[in-house]
C-alpha positions as a printed NumPy array, in Angstrom:
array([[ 121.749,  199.739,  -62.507],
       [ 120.656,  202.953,  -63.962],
       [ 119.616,  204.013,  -66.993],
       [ 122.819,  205.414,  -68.364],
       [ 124.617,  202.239,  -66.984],
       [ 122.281,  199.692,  -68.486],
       [ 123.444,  201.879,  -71.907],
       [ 126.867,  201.618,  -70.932],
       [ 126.584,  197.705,  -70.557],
       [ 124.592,  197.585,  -73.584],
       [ 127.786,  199.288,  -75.377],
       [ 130.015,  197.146,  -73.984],
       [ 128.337,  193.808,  -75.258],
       [ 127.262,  194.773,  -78.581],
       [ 131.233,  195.567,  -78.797],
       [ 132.575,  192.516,  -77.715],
       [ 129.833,  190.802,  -80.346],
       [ 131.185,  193.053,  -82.779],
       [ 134.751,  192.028,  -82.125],
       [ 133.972,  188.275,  -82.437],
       [ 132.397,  188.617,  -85.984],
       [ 135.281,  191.208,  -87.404],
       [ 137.583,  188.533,  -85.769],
       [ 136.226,  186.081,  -88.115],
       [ 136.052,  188.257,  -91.365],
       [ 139.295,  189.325,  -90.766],
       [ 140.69 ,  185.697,  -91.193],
       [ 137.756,  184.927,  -94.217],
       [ 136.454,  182.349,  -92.314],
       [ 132.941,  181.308,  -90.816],
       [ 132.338,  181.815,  -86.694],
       [ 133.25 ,  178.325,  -85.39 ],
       [ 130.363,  176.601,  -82.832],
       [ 132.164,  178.44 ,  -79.415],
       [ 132.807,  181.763,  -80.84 ],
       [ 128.788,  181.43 ,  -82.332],
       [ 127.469,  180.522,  -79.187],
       [ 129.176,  183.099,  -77.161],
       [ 128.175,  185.975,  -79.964],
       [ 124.657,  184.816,  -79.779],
       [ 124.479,  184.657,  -75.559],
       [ 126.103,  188.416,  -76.268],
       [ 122.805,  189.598,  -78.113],
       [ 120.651,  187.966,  -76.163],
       [ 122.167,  189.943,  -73.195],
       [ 121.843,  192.926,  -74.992],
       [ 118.557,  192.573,  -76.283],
       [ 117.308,  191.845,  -73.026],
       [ 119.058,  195.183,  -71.491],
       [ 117.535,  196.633,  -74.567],
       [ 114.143,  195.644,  -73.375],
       [ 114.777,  196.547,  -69.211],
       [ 116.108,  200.436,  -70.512],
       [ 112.838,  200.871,  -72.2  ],
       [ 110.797,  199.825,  -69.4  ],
       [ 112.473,  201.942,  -67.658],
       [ 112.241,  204.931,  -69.448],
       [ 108.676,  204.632,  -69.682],
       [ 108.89 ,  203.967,  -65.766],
       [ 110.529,  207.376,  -65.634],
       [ 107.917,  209.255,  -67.966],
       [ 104.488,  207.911,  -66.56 ],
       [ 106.294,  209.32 ,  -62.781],
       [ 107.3  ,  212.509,  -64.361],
       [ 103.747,  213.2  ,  -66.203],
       [ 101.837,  212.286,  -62.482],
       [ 104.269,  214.281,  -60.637],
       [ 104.342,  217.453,  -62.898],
       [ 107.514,  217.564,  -62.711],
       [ 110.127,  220.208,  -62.711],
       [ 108.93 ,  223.692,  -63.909],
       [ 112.128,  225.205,  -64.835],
       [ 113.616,  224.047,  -67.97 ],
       [ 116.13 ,  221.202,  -68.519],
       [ 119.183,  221.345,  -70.984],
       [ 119.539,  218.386,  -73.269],
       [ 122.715,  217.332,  -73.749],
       [ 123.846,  216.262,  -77.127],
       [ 125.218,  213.298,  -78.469],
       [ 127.131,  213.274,  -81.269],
       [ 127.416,  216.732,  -81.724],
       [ 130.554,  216.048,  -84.043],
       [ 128.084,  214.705,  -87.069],
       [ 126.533,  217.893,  -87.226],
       [ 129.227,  220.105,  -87.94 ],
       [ 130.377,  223.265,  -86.156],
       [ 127.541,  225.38 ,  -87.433],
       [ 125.036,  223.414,  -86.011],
       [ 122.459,  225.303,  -84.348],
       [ 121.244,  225.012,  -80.649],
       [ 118.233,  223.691,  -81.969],
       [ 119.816,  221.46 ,  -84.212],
       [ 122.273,  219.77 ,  -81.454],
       [ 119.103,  219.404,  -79.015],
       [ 117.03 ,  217.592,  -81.753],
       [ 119.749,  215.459,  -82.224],
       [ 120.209,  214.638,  -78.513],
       [ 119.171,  210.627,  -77.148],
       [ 117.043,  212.788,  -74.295],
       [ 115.357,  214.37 ,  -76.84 ],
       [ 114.287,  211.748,  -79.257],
       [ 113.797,  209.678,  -75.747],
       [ 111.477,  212.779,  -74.413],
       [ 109.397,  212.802,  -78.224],
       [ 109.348,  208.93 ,  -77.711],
       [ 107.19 ,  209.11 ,  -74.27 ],
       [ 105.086,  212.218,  -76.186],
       [ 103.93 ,  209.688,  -79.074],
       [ 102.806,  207.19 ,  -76.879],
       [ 101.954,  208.711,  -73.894],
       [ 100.901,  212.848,  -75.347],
       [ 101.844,  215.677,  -72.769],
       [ 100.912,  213.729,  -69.819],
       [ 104.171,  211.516,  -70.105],
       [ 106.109,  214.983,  -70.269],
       [ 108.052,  217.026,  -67.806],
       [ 106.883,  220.809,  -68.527],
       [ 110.751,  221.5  ,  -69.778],
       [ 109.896,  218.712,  -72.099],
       [ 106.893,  219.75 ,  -73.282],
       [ 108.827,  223.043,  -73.696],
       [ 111.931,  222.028,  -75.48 ],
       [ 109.813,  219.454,  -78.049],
       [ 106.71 ,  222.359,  -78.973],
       [ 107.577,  224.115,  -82.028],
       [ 104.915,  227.2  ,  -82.434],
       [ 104.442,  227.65 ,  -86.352],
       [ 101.591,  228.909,  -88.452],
       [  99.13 ,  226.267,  -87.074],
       [ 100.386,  225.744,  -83.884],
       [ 100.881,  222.787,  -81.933],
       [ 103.39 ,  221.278,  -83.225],
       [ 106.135,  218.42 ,  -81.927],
       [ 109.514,  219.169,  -83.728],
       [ 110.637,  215.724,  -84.429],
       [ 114.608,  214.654,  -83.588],
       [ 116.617,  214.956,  -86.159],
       [ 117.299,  210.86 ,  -86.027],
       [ 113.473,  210.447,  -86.498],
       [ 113.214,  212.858,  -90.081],
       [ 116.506,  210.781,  -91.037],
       [ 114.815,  207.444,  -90.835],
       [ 111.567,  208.729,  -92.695],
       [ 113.543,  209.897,  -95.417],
       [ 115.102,  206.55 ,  -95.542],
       [ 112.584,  204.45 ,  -95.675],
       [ 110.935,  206.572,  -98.279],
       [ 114.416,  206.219, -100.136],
       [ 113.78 ,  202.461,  -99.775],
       [ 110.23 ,  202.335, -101.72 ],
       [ 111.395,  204.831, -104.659],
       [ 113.244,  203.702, -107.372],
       [ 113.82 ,  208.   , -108.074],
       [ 115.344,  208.765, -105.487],
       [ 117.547,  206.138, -105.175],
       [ 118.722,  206.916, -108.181],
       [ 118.173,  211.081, -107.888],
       [ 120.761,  213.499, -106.576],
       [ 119.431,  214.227, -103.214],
       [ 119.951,  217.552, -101.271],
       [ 119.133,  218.188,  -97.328],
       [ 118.733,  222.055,  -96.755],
       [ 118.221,  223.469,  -92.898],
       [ 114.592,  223.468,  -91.586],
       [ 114.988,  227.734,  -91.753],
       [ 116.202,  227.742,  -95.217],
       [ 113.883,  228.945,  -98.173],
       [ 114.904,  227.308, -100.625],
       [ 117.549,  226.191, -102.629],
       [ 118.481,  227.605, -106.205],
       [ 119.611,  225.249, -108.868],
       [ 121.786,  226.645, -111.999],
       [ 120.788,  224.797, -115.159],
       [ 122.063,  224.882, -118.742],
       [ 119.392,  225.985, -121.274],
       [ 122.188,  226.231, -124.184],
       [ 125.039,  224.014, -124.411],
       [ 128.182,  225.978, -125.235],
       [ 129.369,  225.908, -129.204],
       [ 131.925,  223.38 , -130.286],
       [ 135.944,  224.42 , -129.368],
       [ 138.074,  225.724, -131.665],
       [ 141.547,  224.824, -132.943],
       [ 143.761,  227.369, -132.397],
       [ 147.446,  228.285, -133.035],
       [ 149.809,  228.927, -129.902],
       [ 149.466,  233.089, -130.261],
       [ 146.342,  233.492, -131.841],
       [ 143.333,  234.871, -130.232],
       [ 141.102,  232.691, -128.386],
       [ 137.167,  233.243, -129.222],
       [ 134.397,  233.783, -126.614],
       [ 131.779,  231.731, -126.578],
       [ 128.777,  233.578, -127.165],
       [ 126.116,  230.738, -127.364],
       [ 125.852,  228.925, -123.429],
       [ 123.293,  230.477, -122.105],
       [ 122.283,  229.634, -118.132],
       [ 118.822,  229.247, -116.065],
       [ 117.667,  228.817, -112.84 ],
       [ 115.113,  227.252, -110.771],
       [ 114.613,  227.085, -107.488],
       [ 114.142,  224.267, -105.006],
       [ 111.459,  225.171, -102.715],
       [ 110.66 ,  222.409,  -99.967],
       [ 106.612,  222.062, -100.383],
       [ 104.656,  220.96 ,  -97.45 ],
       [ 103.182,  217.057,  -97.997],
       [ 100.81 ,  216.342,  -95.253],
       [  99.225,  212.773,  -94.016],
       [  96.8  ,  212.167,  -91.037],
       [  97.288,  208.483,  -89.623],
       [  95.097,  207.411,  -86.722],
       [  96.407,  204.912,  -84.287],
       [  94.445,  202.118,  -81.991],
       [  95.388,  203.164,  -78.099],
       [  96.096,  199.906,  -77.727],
       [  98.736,  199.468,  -79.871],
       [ 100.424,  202.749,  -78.37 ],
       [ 100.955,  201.507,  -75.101],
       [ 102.114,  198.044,  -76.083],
       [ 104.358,  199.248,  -78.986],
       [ 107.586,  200.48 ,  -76.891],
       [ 108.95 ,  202.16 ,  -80.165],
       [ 105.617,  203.439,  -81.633],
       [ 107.467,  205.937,  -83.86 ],
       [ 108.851,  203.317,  -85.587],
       [ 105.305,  202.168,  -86.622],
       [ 103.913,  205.122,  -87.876],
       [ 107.394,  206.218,  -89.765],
       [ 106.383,  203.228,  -91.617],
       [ 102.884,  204.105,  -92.543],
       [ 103.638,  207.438,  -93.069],
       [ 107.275,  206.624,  -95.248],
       [ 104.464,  204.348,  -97.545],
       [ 101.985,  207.357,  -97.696],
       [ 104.739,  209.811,  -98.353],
       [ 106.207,  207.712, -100.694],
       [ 103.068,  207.434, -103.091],
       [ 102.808,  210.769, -103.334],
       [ 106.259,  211.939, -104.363],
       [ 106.614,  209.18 , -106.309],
       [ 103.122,  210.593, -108.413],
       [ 104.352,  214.047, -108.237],
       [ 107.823,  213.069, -109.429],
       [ 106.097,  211.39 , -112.65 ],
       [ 103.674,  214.046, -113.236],
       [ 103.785,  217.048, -111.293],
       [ 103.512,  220.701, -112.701],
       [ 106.082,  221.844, -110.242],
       [ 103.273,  224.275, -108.818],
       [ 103.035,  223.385, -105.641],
       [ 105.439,  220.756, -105.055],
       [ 108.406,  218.621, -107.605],
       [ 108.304,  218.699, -111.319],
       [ 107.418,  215.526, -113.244],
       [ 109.593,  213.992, -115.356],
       [ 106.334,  213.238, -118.147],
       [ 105.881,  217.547, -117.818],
       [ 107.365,  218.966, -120.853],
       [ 108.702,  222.415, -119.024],
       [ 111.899,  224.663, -119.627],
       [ 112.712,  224.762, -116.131],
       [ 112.983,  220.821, -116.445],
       [ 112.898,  218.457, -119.364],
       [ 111.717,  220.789, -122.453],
       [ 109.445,  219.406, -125.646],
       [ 112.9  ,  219.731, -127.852],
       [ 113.798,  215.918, -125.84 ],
       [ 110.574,  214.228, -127.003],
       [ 111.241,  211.298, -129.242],
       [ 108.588,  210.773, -131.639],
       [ 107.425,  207.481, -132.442],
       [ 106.274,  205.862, -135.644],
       [ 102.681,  204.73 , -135.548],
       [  99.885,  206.739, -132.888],
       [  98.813,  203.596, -130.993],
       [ 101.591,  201.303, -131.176],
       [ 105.523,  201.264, -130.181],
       [ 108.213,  199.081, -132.762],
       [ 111.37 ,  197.839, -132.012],
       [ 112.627,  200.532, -133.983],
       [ 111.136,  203.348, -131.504],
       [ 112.933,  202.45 , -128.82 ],
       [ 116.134,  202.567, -130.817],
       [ 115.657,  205.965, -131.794],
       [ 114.622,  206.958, -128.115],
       [ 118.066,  205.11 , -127.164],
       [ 120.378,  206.644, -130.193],
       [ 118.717,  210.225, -129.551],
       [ 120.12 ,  210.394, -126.177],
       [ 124.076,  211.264, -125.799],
       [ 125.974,  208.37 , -124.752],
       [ 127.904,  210.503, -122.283],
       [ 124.519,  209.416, -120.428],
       [ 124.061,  205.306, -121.403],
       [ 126.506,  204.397, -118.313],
       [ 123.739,  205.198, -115.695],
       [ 120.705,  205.702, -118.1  ],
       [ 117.612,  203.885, -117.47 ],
       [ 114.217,  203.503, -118.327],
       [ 110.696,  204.549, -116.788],
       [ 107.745,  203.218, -117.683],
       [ 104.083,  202.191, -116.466],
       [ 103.716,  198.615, -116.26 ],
       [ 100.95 ,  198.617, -118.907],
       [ 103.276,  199.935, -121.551],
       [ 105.959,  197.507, -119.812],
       [ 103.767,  194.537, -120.758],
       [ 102.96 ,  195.656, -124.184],
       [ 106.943,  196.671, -124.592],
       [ 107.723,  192.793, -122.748],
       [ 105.809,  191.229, -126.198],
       [ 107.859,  193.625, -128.905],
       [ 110.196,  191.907, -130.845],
       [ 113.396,  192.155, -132.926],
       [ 113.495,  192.792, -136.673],
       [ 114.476,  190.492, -138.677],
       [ 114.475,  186.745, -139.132],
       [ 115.477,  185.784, -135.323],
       [ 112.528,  187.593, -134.284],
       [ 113.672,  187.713, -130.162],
       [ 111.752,  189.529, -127.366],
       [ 113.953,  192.57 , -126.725],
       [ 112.493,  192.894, -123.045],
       [ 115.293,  190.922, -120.58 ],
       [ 113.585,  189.737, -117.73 ],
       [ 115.444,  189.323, -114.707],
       [ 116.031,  186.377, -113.218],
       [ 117.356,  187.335, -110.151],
       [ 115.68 ,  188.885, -106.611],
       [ 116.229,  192.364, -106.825],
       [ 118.211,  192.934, -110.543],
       [ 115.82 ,  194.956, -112.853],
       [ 114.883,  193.478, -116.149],
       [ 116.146,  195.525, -118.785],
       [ 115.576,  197.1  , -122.503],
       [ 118.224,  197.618, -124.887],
       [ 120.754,  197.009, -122.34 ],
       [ 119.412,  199.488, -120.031],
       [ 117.126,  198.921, -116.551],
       [ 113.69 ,  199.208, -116.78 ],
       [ 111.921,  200.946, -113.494],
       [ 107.978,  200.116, -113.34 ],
       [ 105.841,  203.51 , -111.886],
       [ 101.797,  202.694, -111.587],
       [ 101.773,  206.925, -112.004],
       [ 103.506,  207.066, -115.135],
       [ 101.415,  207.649, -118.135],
       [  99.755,  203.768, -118.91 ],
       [  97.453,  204.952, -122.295],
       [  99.501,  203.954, -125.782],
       [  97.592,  206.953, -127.985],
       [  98.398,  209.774, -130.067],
       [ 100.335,  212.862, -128.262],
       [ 100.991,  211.045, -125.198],
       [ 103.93 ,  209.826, -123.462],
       [ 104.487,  206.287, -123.492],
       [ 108.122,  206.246, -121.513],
       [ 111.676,  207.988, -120.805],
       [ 115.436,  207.055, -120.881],
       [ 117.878,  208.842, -119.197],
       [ 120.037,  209.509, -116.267],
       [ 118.469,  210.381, -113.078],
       [ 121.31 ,  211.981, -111.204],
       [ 120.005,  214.658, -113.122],
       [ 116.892,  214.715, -111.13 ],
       [ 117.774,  216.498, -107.989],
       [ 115.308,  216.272, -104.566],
       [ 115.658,  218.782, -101.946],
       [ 114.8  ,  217.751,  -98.383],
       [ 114.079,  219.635,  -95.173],
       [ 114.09 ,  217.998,  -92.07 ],
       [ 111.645,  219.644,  -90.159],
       [ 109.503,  216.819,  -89.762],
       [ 106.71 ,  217.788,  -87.574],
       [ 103.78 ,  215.42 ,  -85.838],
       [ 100.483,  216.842,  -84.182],
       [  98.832,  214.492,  -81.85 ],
       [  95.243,  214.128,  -81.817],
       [  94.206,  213.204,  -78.24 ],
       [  90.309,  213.8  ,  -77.844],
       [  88.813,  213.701,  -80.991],
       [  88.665,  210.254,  -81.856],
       [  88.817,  209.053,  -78.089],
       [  85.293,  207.68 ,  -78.701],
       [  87.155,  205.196,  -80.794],
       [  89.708,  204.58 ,  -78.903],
       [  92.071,  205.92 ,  -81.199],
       [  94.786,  208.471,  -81.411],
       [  95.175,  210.476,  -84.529],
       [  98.743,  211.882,  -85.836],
       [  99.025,  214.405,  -88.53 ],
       [ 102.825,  214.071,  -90.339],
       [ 104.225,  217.078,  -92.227],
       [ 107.212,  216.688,  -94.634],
       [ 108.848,  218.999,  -97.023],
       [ 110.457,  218.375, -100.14 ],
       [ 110.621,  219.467, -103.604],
       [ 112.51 ,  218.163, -107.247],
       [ 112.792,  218.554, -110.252],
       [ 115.014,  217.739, -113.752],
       [ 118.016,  220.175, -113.558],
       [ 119.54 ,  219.286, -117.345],
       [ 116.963,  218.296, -120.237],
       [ 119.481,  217.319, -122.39 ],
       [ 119.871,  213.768, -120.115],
       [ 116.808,  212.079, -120.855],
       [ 114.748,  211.643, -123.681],
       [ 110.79 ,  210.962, -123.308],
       [ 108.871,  208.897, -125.814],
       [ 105.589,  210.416, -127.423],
       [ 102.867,  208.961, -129.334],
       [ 103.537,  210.43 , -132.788]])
């Protein structure tokens, strides 16, 4: 078999697995021993397939590189087209093509020698710097995800994807809330409201950069290398947005939630607190009670785990005298604080001292996250070859930032 029939098979067992196991939900009922045994001897077939199309394909792509292969260009055909919409570009429905993530697949592990010239032609992308490898759409996705996965923001943030051309992206916010309605009689004139008053900042995907270098080794024994260094580079990407997202000026990249800034979360939603170097009970009531409880459904709570430990010891008023910190119990739950889940960030502020921030509450669908997904890798050939070692330089651009002060409230070190 070919390639493309190998795939075909592949198709065709991972459906018949699938149709076993929805057989079984269907009737709410564990797979009995024949039906397990055949679904497993179905996965093993198609993991083994899985295994004999990637040999394959790197077969194809160490002949190609020695051969030179063709010098006129070769069109890669699509799949999948539909998820992209009818606007899609040309670019767009090549990056999102199996060849095409395939072609970027052999360029990780193998550089330009494992390419075709019409591959090394259809995966350059010629920017400022030069030398750049457009990743596949599929690739950027999974980054994103996995950075999703190790950020408690933005898994709870509103998150936005713009085109890898676009600027930017504005965002309307509210910097006066409208004046109460009035009650008015059937034919009587209704009055303007004079007092809403709107702003507007814009969501400008910043460049976050991260050189990773790889052992040579591990490239050509790793058949899905990219998955590896997504990984490292998801964990290095993550660190930093989750830093800038705590404490960032909104400069040169998203705007911190501890920033006090019009644009974002203004000084006017600081909750004092009663004493400079401690926090009460009765602080983190007023924190609670100063927010509007159109925002306690999804409100929650960030804080750095220092404060979280000296919060985890405060206790009730009063005779009973309980710890008002709920730890969880449970793999995965969040413990919680005055009914409301606590998040733990090592970058938000950890020092309990006068005019300082000491923690926020509020709802994080309000924090909106922009994402382009022109995910670009530069491969390093020669100049750590001494060392045996490849080196990749990842490029990612996002930006964020608070888009309605008035859901959250920070705490502050009176």
């Amino acid at each position: 078999m070919n390639v493309a029939e190998m795939k075909h098979a592949k198709n065709e067992l991972i459906v018949r697995a699938r149709e076993i196991h929805e057989g079984a939900e269907k009737e709410q009922r564990d797979l009995e021993a024949a039906e397990l045994g055949n679904f497993e001897q179905l996965r093993q077939d198609a993991l083994a397939l899985d295994n004999r199309i990637k040999r394959e394909e790197d077969l194809l792509a160490m002949t190609s590189g020695a051969s030179g292969g063709s010098s006129e260009p070769r069109a890669f055909q699509a799949q999948g087209e539909g998820d992209l919409g009818s606007g899609a570009s040309a670019t767009e429905k090549m990056r999102a093509s199996e060849e095409f993530r395939s072609a970027f697949r052999r360029w990780m592990r193998f550089g330009n020698s494992g390419l075709t010239q019409a591959e090394q032609r259809a995966l350059s992308s010629v920017d400022a710097n030069g030398g750049y490898m457009m990743a596949p759409l599929q690739v950027a996705n999974d980054l994103i995800v996995a950075i999703n996965n190790r950020l408690f923001i933005r898994q709870l943030s509103t998150k936005l994807t713009i085109e890898a051309n676009a600027k930017s992206l504005g965002v309307p916010t509210i910097a006066t809330d409208p004046s109460d309605p009035d009650w008015t009689a059937e034919v009587a004139a209704i009055q303007e409201d004079s007092a809403m008053t709107f702003g507007r900042r814009d969501l400008t995907p910043y460049l976050l950069t991260k050189f990773l270098k790889v052992s040579n080794k591990l490239l050509r024994s790793v058949s899905n290398v990219e998955s590896v260094i997504n990984d490292r580079l998801a964990y290095k990407f993550a660190v930093a947005i989750e830093k800038a997202c705590m404490t960032g000026t909104g400069a040169t990249g998203p705007l911190g939630i501890f920033v006090a800034d019009a644009n974002g979360i203004p000084a006017s939603s600081d909750v004092a607190t009663a004493g400079a170097t401690a926090i009460a009970f009765d602080d983190l009531v007023k924190v609670k009670y100063s927010l509007p409880q159109q925002y306690w459904a999804k409100a929650q709570w960030v804080i750095n785990p220092t404060v979280g430990l000296t919060l985890a010891l405060v206790k009730e008023a009063g005779a009973t005298g309980q710890y008002i910190w709920r730890e969880s119990t449970r793999v995965g739950e969040p413990s919680t604080l005055l009914g409301h889940a606590v998040n733990l960030s090592a970058y938000a502020p950890n020092t309990v001292t006068t005019g300082l921030y000491t923690g926020i509450l509020g709802d994080f669908s309000f924090y909106w996250m922009v994402d382009s997904l022109s995910f670009q890798l530069k491969r390093l050939d020669e100049l750590y070859a001494i060392n045996s070692q490849t080196g990749f330089i990842g490029q990612l651009e996002m930006d964020g930032a608070p888009v309605l002060g008035d859901a959250f409230r920070r705490m502050k070190q009176a």
